[in-house]
C-alpha positions in Angstrom: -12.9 94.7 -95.3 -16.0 95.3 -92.3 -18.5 97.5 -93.2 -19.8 99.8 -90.2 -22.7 101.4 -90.2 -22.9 105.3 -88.7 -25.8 107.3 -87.8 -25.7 111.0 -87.7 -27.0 112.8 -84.5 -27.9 116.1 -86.1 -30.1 115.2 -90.0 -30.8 111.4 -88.4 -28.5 110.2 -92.2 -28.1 106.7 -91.7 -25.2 104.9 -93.9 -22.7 102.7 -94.5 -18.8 102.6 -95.2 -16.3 100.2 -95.5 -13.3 100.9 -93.2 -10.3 98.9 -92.1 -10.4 97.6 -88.6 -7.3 99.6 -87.9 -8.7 102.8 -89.6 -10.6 105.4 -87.2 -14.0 106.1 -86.7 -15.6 108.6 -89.2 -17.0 111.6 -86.4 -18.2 113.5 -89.6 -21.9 113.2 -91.7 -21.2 113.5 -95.1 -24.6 115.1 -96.0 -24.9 118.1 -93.3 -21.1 117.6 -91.2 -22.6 117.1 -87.9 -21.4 114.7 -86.0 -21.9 110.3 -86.6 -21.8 107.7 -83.8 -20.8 104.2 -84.9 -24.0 101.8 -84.8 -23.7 98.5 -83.9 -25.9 95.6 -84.3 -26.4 92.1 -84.3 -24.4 90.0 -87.0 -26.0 86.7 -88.1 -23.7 83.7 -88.4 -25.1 80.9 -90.7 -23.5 77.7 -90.9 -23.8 76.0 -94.3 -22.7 72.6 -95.6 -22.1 69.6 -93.2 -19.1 69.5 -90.6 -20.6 71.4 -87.9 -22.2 68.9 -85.8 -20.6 66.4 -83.7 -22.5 63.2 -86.2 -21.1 64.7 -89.6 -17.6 63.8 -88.4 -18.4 60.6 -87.0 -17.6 57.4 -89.4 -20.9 55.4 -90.5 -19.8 52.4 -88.2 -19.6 54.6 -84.8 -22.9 56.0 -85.8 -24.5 52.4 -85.8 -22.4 51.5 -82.8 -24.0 54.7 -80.5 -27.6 54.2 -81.4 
């Protein structure tokens, strides 16, 4: 489940809440009940382990054979 991150225009509360994707968006603070606007930010993708470049899928004797 995404976790979206709101701010609240009115006491500046900053926080978190895991929603479905199909849910809708919260429109009130849970601290002072003004109203939130969704915050959106970068997400960081990090590939880890091999199979992601074009040499890991290559066989040892093309590898010799290109350089």
């Amino acid at each position: 489940m995404p976790t979206y991150e709101y701010l609240c225009k009115e006491c500046e509360y900053n926080f978190e809440v895991e929603q479905k994707m199909s849910d809708a968006p919260l429109s009130e603070c849970p601290k002072c009940t003004g109203f939130v606007r969704r915050v959106f930010s970068n997400n960081a993708i990090i590939f880890k382990g091999s199979g992601f470049y074009v040499t890991d899928s290559r066989d040892k004797s093309e590898k010799s054979q290109s350089d």
